[in-house]
N, CA, C and O atoms as a CHARMM CRD file, in Angstrom:
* protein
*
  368
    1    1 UNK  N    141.98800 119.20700-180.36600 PROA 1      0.00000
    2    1 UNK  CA   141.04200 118.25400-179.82200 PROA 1      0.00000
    3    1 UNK  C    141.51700 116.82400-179.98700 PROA 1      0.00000
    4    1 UNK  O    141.29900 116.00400-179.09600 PROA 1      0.00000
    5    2 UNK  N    142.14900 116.50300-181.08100 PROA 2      0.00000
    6    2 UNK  CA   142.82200 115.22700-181.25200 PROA 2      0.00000
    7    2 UNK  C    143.47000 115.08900-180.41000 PROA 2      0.00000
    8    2 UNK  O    143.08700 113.93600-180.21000 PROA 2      0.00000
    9    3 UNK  N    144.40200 115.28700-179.42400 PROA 3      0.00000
   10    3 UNK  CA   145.62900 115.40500-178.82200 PROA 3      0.00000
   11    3 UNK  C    145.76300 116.03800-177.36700 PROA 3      0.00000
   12    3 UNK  O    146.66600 116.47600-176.65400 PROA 3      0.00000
   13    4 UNK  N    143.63300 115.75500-177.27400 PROA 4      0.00000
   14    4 UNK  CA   144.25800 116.57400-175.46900 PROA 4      0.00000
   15    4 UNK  C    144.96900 115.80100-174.78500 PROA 4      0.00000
   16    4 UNK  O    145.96900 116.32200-174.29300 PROA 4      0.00000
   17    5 UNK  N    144.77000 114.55500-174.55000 PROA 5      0.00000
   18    5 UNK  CA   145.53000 114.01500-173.49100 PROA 5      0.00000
   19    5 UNK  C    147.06500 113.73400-173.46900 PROA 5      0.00000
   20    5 UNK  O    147.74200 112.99300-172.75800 PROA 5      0.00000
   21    6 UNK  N    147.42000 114.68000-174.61100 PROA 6      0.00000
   22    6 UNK  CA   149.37800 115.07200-174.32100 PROA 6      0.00000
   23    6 UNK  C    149.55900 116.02900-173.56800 PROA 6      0.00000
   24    6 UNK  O    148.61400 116.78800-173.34900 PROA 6      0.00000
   25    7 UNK  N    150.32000 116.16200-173.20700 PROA 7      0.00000
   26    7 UNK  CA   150.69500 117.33000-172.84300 PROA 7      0.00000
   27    7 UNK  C    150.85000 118.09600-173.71700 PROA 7      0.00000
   28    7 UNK  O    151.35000 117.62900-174.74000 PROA 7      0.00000
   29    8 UNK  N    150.43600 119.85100-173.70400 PROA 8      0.00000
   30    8 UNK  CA   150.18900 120.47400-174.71700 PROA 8      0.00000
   31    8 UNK  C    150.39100 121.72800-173.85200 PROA 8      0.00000
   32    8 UNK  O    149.67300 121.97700-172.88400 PROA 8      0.00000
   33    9 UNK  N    151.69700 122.71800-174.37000 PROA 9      0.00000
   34    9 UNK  CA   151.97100 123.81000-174.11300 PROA 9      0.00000
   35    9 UNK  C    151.13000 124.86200-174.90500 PROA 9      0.00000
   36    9 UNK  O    150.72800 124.58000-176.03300 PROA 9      0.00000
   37   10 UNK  N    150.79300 126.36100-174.19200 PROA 10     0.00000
   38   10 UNK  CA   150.41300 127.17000-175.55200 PROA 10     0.00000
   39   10 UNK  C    151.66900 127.37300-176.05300 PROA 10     0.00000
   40   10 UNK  O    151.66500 127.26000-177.27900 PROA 10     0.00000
   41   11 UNK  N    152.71500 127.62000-175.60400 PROA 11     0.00000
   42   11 UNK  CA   154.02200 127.80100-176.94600 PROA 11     0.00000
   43   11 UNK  C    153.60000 127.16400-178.50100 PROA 11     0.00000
   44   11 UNK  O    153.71600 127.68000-179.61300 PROA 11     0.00000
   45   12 UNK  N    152.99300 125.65200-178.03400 PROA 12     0.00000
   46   12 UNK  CA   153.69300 124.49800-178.96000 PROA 12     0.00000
   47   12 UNK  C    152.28000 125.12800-179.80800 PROA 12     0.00000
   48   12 UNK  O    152.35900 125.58200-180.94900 PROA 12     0.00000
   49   13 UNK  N    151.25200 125.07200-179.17300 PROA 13     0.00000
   50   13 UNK  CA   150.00700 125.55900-180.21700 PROA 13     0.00000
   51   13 UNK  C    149.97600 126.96000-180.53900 PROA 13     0.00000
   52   13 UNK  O    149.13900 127.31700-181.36800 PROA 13     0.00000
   53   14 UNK  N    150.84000 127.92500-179.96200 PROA 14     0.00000
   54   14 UNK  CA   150.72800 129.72400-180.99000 PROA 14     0.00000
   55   14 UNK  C    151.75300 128.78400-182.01200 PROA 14     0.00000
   56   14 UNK  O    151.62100 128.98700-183.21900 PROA 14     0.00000
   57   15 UNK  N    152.69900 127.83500-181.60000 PROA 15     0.00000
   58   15 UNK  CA   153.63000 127.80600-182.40100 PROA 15     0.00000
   59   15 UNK  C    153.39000 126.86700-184.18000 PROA 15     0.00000
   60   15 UNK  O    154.14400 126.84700-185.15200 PROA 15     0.00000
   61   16 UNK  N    151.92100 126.15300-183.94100 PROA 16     0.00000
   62   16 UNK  CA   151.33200 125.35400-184.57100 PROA 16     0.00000
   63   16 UNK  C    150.62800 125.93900-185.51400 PROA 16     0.00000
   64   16 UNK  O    150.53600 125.53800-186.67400 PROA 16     0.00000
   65   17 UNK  N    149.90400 127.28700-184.86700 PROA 17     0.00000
   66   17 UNK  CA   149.37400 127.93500-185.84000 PROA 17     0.00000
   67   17 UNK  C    150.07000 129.19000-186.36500 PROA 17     0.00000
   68   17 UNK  O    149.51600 130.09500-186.99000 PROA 17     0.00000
   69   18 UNK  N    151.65700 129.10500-185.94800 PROA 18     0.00000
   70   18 UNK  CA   152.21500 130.28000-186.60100 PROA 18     0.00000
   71   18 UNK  C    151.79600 131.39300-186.50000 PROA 18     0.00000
   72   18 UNK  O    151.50400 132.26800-187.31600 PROA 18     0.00000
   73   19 UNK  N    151.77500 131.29600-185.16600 PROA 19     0.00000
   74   19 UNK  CA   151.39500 133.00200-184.36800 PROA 19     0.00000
   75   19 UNK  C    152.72700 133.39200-183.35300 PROA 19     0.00000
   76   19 UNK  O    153.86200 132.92800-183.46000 PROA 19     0.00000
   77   20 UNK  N    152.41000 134.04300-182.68500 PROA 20     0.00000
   78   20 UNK  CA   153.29400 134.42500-181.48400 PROA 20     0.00000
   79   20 UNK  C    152.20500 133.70800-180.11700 PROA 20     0.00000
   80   20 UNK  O    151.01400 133.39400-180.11300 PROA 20     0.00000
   81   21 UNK  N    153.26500 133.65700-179.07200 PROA 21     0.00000
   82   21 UNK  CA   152.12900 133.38100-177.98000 PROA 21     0.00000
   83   21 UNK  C    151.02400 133.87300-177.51800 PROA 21     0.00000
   84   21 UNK  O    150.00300 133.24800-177.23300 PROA 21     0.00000
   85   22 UNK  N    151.32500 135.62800-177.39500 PROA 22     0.00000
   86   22 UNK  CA   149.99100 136.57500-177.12600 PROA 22     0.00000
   87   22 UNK  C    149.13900 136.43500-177.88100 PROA 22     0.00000
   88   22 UNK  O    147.96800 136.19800-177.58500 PROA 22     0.00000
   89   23 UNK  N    149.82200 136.62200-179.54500 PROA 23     0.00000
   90   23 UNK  CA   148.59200 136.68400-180.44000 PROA 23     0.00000
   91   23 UNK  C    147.72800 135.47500-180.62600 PROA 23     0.00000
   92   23 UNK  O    146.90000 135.43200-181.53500 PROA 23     0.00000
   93   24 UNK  N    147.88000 134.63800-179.90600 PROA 24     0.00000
   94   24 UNK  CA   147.57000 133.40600-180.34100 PROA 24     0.00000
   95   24 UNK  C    146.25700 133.31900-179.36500 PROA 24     0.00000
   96   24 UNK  O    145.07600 133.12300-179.64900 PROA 24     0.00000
   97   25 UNK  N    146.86200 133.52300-178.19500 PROA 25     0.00000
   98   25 UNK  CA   146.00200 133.80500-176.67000 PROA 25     0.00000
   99   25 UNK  C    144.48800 134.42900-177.17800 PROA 25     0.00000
  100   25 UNK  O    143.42300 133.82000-177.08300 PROA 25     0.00000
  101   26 UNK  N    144.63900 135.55200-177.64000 PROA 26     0.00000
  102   26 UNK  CA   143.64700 136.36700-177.52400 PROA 26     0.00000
  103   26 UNK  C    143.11500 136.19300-179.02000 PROA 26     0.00000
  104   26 UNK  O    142.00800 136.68800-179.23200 PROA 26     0.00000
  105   27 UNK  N    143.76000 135.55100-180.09400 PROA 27     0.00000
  106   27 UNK  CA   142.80000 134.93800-181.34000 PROA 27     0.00000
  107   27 UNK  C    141.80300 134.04300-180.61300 PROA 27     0.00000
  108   27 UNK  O    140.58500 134.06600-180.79200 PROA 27     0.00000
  109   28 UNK  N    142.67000 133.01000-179.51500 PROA 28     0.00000
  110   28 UNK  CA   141.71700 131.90500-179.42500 PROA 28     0.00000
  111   28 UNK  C    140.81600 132.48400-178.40800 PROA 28     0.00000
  112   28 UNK  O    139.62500 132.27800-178.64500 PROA 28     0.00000
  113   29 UNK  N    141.09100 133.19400-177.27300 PROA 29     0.00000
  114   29 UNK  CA   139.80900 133.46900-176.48800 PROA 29     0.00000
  115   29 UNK  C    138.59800 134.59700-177.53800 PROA 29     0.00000
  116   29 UNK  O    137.39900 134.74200-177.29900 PROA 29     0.00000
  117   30 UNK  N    139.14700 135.05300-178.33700 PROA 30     0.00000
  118   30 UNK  CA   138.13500 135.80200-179.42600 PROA 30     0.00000
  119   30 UNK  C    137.36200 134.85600-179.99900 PROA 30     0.00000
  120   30 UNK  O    136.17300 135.17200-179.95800 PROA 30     0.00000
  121   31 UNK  N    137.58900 133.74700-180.55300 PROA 31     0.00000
  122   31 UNK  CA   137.33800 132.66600-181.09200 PROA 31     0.00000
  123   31 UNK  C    136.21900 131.86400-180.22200 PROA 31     0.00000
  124   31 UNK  O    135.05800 131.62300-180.55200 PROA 31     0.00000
  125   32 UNK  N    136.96200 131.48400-178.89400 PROA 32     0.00000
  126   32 UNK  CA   136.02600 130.15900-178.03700 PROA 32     0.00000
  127   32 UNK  C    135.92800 130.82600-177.08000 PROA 32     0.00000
  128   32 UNK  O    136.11100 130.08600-176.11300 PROA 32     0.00000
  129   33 UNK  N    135.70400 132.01900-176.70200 PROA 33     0.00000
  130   33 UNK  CA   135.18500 132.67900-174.99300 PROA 33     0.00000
  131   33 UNK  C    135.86000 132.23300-173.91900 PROA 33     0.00000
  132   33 UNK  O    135.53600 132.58900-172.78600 PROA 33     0.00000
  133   34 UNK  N    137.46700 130.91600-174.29000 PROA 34     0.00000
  134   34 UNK  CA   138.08200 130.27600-173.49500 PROA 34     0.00000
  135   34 UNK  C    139.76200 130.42200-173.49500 PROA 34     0.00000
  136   34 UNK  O    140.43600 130.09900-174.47300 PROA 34     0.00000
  137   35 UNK  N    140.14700 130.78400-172.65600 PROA 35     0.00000
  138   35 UNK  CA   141.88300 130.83900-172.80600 PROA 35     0.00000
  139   35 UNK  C    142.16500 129.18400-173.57800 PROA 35     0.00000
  140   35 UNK  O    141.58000 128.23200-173.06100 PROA 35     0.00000
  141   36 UNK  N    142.77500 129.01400-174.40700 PROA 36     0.00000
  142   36 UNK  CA   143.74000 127.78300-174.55500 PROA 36     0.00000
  143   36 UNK  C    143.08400 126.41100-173.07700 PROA 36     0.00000
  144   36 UNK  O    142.29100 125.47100-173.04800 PROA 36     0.00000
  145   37 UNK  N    144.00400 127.09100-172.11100 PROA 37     0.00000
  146   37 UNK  CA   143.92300 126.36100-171.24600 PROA 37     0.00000
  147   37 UNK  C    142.28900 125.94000-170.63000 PROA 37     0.00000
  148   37 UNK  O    141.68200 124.88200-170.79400 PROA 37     0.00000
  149   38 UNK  N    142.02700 126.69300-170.17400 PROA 38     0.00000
  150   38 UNK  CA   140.47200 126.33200-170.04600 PROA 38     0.00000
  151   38 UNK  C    139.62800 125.63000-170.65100 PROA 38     0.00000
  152   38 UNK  O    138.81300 124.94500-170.03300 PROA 38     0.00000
  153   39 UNK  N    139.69600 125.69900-172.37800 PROA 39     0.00000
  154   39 UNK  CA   139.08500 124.63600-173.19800 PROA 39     0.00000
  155   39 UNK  C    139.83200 123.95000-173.03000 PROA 39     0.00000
  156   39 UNK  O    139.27600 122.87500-172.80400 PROA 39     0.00000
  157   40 UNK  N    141.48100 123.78700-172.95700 PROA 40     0.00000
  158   40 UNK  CA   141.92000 121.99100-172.79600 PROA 40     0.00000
  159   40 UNK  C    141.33400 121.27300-171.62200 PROA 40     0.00000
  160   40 UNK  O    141.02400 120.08300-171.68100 PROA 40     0.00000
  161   41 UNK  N    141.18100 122.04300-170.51300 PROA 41     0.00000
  162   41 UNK  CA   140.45500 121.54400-169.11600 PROA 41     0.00000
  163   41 UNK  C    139.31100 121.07400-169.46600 PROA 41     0.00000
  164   41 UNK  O    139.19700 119.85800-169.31700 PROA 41     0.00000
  165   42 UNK  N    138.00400 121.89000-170.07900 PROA 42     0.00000
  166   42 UNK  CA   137.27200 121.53700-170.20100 PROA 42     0.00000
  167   42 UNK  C    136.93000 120.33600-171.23900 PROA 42     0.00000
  168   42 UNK  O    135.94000 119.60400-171.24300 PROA 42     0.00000
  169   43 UNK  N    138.26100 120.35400-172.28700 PROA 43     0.00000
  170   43 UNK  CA   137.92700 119.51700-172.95800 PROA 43     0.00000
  171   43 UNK  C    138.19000 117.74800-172.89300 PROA 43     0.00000
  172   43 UNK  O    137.62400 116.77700-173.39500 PROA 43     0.00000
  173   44 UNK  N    139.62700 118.00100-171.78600 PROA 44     0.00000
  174   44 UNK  CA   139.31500 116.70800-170.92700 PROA 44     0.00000
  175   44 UNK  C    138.52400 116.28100-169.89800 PROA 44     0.00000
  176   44 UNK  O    138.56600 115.05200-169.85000 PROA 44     0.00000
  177   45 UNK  N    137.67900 116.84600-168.88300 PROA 45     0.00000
  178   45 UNK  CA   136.95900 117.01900-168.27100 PROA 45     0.00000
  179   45 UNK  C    135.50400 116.14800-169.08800 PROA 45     0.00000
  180   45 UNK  O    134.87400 115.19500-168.63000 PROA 45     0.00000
  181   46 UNK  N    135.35700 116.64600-169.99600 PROA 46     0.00000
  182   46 UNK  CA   134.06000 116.36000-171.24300 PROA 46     0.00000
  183   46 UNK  C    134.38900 114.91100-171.81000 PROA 46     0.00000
  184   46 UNK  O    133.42900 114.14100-171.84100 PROA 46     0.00000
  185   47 UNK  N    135.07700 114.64200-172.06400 PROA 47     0.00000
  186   47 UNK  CA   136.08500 113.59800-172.16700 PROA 47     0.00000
  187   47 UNK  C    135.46100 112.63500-171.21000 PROA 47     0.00000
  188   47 UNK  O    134.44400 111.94800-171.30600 PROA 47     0.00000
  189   48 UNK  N    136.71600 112.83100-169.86700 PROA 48     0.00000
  190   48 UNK  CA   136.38000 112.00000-168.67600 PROA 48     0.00000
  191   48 UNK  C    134.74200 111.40300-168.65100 PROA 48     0.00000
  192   48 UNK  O    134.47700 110.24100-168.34100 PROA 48     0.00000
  193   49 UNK  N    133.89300 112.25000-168.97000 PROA 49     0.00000
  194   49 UNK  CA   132.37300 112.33900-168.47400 PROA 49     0.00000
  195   49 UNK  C    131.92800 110.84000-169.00300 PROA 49     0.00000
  196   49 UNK  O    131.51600 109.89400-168.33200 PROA 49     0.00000
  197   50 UNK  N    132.16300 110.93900-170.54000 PROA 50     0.00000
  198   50 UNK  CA   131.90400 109.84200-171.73200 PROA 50     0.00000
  199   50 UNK  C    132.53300 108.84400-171.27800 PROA 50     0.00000
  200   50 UNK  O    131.78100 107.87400-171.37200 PROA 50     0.00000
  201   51 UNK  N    133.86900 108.44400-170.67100 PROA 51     0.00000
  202   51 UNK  CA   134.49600 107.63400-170.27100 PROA 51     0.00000
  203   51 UNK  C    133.87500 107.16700-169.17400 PROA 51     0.00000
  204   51 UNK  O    133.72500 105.94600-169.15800 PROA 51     0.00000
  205   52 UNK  N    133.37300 107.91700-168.03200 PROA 52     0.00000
  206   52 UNK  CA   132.82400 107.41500-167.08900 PROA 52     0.00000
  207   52 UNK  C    131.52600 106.11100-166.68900 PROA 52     0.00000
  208   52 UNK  O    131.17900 105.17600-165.96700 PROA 52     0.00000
  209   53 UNK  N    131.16400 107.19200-168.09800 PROA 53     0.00000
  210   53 UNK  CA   129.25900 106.60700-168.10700 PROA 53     0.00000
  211   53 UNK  C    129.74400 105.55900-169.36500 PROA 53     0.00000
  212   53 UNK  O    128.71000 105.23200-169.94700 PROA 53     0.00000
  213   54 UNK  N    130.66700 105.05200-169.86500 PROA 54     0.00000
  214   54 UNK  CA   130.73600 104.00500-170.63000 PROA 54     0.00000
  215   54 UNK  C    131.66800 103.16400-171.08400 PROA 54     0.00000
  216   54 UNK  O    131.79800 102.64900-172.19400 PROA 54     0.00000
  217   55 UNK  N    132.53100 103.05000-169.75800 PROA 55     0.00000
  218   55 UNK  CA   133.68500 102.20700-169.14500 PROA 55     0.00000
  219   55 UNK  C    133.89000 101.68300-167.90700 PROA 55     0.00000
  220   55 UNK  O    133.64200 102.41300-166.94700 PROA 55     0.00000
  221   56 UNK  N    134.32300 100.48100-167.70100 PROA 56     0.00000
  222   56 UNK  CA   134.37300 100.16100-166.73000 PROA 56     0.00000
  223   56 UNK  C    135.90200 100.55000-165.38900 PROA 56     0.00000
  224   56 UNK  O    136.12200 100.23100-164.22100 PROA 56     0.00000
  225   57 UNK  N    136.79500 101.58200-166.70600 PROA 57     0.00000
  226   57 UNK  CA   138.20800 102.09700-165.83800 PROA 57     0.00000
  227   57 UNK  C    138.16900 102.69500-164.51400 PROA 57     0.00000
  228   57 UNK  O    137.20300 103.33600-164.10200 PROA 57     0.00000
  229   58 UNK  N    138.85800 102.55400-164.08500 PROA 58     0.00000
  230   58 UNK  CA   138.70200 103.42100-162.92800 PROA 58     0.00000
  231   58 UNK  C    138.89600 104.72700-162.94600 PROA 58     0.00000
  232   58 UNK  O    139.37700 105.09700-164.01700 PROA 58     0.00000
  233   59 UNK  N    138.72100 105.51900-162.22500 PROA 59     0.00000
  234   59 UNK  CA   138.53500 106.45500-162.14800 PROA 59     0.00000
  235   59 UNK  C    140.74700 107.02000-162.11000 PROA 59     0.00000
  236   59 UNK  O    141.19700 107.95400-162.77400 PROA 59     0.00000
  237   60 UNK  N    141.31600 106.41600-161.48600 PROA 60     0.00000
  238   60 UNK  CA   143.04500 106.52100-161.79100 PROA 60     0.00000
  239   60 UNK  C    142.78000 106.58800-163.07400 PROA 60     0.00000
  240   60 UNK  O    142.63300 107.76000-163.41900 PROA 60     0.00000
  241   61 UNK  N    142.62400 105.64200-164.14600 PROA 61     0.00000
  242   61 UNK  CA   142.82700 105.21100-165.38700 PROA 61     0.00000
  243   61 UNK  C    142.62200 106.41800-166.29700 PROA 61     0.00000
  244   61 UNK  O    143.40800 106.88400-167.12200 PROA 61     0.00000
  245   62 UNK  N    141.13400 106.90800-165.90100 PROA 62     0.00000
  246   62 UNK  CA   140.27700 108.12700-166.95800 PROA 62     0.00000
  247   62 UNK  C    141.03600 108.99800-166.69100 PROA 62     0.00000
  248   62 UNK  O    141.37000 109.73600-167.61800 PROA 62     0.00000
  249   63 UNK  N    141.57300 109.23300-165.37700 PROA 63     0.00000
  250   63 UNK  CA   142.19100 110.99400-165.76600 PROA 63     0.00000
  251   63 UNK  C    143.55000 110.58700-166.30200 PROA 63     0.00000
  252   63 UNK  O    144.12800 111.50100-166.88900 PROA 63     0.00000
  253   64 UNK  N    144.24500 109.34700-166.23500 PROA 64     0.00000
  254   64 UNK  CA   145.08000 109.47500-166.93600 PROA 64     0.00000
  255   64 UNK  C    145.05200 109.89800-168.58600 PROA 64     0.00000
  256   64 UNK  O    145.67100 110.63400-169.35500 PROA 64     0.00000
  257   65 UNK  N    143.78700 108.82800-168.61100 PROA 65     0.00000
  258   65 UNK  CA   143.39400 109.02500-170.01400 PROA 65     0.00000
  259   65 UNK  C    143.33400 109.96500-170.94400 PROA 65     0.00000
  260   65 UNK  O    143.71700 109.92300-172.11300 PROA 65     0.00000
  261   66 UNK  N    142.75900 110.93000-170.26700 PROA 66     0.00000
  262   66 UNK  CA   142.25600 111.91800-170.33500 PROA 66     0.00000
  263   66 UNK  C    143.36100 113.47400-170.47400 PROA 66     0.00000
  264   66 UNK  O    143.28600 114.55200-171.06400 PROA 66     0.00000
  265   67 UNK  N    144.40200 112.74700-169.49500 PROA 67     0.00000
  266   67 UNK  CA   145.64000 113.98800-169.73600 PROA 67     0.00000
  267   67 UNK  C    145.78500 114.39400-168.17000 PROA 67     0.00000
  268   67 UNK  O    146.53500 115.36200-168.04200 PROA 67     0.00000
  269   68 UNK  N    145.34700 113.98300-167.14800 PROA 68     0.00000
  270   68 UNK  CA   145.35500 114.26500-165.61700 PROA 68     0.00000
  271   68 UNK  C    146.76100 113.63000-165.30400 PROA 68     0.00000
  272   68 UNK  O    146.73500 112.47200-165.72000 PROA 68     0.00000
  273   69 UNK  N    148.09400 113.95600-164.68200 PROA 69     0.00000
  274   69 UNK  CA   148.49400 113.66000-163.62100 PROA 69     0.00000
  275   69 UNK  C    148.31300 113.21300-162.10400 PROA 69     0.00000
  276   69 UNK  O    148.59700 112.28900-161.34200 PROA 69     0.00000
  277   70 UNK  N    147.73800 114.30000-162.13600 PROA 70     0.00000
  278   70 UNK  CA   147.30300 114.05000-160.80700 PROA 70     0.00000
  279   70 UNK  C    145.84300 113.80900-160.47900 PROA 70     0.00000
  280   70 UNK  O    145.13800 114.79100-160.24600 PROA 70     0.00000
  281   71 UNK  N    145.38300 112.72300-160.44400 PROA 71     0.00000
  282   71 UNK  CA   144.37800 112.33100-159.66900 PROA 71     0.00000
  283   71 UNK  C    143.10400 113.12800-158.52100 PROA 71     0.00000
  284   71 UNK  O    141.91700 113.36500-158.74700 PROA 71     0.00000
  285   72 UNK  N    143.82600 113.35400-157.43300 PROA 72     0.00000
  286   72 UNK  CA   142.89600 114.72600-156.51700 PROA 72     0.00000
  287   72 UNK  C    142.59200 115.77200-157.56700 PROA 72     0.00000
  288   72 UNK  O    141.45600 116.14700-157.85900 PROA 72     0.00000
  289   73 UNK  N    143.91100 116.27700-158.19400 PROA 73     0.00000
  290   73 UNK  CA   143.82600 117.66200-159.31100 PROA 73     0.00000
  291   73 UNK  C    142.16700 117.12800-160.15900 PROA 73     0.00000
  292   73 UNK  O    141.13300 117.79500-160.17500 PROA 73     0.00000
  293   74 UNK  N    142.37300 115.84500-160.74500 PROA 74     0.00000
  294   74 UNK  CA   141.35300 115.92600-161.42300 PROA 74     0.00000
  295   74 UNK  C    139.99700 115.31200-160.97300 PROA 74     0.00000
  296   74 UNK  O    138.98500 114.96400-161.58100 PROA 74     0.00000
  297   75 UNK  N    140.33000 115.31500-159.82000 PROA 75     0.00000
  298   75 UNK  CA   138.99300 115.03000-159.06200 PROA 75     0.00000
  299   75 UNK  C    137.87700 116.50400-159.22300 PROA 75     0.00000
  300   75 UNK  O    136.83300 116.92700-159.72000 PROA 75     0.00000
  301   76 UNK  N    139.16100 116.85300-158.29700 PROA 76     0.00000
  302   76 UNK  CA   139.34100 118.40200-157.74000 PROA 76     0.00000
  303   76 UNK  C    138.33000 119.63300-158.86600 PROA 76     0.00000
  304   76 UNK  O    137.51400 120.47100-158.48300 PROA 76     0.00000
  305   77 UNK  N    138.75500 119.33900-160.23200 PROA 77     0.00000
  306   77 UNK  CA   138.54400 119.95200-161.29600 PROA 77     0.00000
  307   77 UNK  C    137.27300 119.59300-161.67100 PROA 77     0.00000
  308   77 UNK  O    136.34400 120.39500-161.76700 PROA 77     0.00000
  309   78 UNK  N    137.18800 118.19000-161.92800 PROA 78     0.00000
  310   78 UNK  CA   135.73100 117.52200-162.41900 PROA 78     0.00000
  311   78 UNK  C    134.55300 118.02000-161.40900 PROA 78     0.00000
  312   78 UNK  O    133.43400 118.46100-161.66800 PROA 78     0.00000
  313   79 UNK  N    135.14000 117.81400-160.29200 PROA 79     0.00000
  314   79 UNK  CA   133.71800 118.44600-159.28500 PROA 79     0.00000
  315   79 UNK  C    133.11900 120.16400-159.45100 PROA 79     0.00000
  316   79 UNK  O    132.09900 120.70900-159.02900 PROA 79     0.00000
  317   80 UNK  N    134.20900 120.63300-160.21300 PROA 80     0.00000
  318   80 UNK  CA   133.84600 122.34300-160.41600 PROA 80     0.00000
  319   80 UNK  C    133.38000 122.67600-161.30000 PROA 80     0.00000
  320   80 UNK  O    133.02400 123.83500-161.51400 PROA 80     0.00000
  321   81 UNK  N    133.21800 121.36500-162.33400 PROA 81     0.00000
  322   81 UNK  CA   132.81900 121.68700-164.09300 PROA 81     0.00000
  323   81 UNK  C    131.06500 120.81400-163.42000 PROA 81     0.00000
  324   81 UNK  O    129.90700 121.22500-163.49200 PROA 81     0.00000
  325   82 UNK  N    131.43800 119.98800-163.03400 PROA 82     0.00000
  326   82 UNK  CA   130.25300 118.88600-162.82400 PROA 82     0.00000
  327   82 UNK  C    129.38300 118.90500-161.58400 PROA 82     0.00000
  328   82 UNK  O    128.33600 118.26600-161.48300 PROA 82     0.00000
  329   83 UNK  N    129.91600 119.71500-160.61700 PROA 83     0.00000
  330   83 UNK  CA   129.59300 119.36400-159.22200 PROA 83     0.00000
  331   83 UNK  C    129.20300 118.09600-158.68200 PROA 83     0.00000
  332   83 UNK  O    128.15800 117.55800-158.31900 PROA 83     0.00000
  333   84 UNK  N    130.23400 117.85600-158.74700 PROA 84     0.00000
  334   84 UNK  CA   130.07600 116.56900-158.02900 PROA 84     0.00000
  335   84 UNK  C    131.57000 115.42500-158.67100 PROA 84     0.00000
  336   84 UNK  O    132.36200 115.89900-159.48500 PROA 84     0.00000
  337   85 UNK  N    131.66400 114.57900-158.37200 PROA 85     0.00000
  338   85 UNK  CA   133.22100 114.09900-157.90000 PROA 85     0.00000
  339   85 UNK  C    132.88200 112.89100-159.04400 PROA 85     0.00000
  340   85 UNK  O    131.70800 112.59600-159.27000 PROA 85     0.00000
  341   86 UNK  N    133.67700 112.41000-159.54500 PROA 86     0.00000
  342   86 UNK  CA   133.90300 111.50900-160.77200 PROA 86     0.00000
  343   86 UNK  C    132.71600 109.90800-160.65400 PROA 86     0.00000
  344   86 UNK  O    131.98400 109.17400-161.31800 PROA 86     0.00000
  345   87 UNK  N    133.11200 110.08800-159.66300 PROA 87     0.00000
  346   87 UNK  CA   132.63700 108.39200-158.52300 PROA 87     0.00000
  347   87 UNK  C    131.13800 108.67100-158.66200 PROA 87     0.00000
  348   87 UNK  O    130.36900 107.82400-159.11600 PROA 87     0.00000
  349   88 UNK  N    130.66500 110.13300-158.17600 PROA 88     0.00000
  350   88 UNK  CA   128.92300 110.42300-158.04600 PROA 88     0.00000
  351   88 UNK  C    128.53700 110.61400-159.06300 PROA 88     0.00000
  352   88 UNK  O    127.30700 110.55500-159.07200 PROA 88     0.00000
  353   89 UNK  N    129.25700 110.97700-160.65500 PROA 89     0.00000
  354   89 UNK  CA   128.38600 111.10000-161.77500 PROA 89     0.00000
  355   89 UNK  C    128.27700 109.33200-162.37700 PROA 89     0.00000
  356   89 UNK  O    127.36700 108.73800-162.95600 PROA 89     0.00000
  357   90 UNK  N    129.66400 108.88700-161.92000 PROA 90     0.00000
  358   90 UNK  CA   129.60500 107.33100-162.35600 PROA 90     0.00000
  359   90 UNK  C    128.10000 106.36100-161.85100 PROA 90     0.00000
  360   90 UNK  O    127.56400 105.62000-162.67500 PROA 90     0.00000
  361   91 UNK  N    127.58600 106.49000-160.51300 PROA 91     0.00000
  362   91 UNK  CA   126.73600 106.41800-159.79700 PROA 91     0.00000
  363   91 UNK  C    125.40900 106.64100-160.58100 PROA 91     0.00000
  364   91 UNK  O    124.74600 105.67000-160.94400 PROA 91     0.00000
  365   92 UNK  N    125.18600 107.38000-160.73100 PROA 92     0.00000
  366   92 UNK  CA   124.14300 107.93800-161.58500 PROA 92     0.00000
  367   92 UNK  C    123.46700 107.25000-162.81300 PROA 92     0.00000
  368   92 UNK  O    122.59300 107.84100-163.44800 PROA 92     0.00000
């Protein structure tokens, strides 16, 4: 959670907690009901939200912030967790 917005392989995290990759996979979805990846999504995503409603960045800025490359991608993403597009929860 410290460190979503690096880039973050599961290698580097089975490798963090001194697992193997599989075992690591299926500790953590046993654990959080979420692959690795999915809680990092969601956990920048959750992120973005707080940033939105209490910054004035743009919307480029937050997903950088946040760990997004790509921009549409995290448009793209935020509208499927949030329904609705970065700009319309900012609105709000």
């Amino acid at each position: 959670q410290e460190h979503y917005a690096k880039k973050v392989t599961v290698e580097e995290l089975a490798r963090a907690s001194n697992m193997s990759k599989s075992h690591f996979c299926v500790f953590f979805k046993a654990s959080t009901g979420m692959t690795p990846v999915e809680y990092l999504i969601q956990h920048r995503i959750s992120e973005a939200a707080v940033l939105l409603k209490n910054s004035d960045c743009s919307i480029t800025e937050i997903a950088s912030q946040v760990g997004f490359d790509n921009v549409s991608y995290f448009i793209k993403t935020f509208k499927a967790y949030y329904g609705c597009t970065p700009s319309a929860l900012r609105k709000r």
